[in-house]
N, C-alpha and C positions, 0 to 999 in steps of 0.2 A: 826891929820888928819887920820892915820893909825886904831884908836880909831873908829874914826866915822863911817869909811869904815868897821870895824869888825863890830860893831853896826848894820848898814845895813843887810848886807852878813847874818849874824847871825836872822835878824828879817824875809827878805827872804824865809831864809832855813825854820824856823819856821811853816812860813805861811803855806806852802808846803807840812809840814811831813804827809805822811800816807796820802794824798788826793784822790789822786790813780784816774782811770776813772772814771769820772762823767756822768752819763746818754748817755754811749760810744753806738753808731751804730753799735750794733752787728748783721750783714745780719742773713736771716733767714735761709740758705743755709751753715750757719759757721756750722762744726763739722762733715756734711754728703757727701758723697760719692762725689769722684774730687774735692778733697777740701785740702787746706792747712791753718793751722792757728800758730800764734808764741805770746807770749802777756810777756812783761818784766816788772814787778809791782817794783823790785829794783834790781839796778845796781852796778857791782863790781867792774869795769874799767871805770875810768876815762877819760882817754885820751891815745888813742893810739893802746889801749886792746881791746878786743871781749868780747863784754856781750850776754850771752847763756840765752835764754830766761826760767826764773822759775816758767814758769804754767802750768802742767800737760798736756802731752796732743801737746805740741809744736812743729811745725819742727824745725830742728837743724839749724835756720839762725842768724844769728852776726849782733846787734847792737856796733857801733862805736860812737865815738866821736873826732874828728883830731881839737877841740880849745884847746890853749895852755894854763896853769893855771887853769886849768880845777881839782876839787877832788870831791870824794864822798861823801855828808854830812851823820850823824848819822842815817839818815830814809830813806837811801840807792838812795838817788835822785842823777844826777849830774849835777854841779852847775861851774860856773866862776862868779866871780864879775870883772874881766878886762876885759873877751872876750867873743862874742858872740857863744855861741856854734855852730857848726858845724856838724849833725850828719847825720848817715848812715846809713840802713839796706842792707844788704849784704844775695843774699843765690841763692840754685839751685831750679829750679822749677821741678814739680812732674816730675818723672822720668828722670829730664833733657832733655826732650825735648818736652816740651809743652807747648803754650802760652795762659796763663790763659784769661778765658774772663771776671773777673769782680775781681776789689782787692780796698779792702777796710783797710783805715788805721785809727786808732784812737792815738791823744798823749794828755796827760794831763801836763800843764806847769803853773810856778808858776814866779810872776814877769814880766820881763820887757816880751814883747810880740814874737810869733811865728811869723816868716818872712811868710804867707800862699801863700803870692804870689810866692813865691822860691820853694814851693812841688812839686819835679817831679819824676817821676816813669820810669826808663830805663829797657829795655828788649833786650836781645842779644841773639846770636848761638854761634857754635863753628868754624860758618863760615866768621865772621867778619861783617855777619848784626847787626843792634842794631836800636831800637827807645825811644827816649825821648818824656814823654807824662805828660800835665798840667792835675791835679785831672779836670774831670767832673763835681765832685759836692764837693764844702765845705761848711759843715756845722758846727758853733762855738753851741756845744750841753749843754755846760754848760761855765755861767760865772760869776767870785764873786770878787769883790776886794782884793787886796792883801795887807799888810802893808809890807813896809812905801809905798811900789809904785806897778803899775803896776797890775796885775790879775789873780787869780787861774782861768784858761780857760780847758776845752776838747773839742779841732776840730774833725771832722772826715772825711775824704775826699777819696772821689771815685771816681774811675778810669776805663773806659767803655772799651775793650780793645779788643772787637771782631775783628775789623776790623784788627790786626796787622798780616802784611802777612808770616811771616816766625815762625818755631817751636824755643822754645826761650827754651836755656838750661840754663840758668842764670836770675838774677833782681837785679837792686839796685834801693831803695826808697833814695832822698837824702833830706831835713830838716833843716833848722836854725831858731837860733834866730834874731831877728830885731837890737837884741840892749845886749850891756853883763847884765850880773845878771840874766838871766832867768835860774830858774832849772827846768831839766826835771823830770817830777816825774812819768808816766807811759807811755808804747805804747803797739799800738795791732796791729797786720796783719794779713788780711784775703785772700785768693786768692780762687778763682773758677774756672774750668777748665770743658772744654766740655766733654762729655764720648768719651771714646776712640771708634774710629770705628768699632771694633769687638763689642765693647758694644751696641752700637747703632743697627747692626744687628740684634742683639742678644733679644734687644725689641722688634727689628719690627715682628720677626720671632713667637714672642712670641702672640703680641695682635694677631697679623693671624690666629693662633693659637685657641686662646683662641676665636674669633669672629668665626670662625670655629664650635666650640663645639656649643657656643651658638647658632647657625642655625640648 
């Protein structure tokens, strides 16, 4: 039995290695001004540890994983064949006190399938507000069979987030699987943030300005 169960686990991991995001929702606003991005292509902790995202370019936010029996396969995925993962992004938002208005997440999974109905996005202070918020829009952006079971998939799911009334110095994105055996094999996070006030001044003063000249 232990035989058959490596056999699996082993074909799994397989399917999975190096698949990385497929055809991932990357907003056209990722990389420019009010903007935060983090994207984890392989993973070093397992279970318990903080994975620091390895794509040039990233804010410093922590990917978790809290399923037990949880390890790293060889093409740096991580994987359970008893339990369903359980994972987390963890971080501060731009200057810790700002509440983004548009966050966009991508994950690519290999196996048994992503829980999408369980994706929620929390936002807090230092004051003891907080909101818990369901993705807006989920989109399943690529999908392929996987052997022996289950699907090499990338969701992307966005989160509209204007309306949130208080300035938020923290987020946690939280994530599972439906079922054990799924490995995760990449994620990305995007966030969007209004210009700050003086900034916004700072334009309006400027087309004045400039409509000015042109008269």
């Amino acid at each position: 039995m232990r035989f058959i169960a490596s056999i699996v686990a082993t074909s799994l991991v397989a399917a999975s290695a190096h698949a990385g995001l497929v055809n991932p929702l990357i907003p056209s606003w990722s990389g420019g001004p009010n903007t935060q991005f983090a994207q984890w292509d392989s993973f070093t902790q397992a279970s318990g540890g903080s994975n620091i995202p390895d794509t040039a370019g990233s804010s410093p936010f922590a990917l978790m994983n809290f399923a037990p029996g949880s390890f790293v396969t060889g093409s740096g995925n991580i994987y359970s064949l008893n339990s369903a993962l359980y994972l987390m992004i963890m971080g501060g938002t731009r200057g810790n006190a700002a509440s983004p208005t548009q966050v966009v997440m991508n994950v690519a999974t290999a196996g048994s399938l992503l829980n999408t109905a369980g994706v929620r996005l929390s936002l807090f202070d230092n004051a003891g507000n907080s909101m818990q918020l369901a993705p807006s829009i989920s989109q399943l952006r690529a999908d392929a069979p996987a052997q022996p079971q289950g699907a090499i998939q990338t969701w992307a799911f966005t989160w509209n987030t204007t309306f949130v009334p208080f300035q938020a110095s923290g987020f946690r994105v939280e994530f599972a699987a439906s079922a054990p055996s799924m490995s995760l094999d990449a994620v990305r996070l995007d966030m969007q943030y209004a210009p700050a006030p003086g900034a916004l001044a700072l334009l309006a003063i400027s087309a004045f300005t400039a409509g000015r000249r042109r008269r």
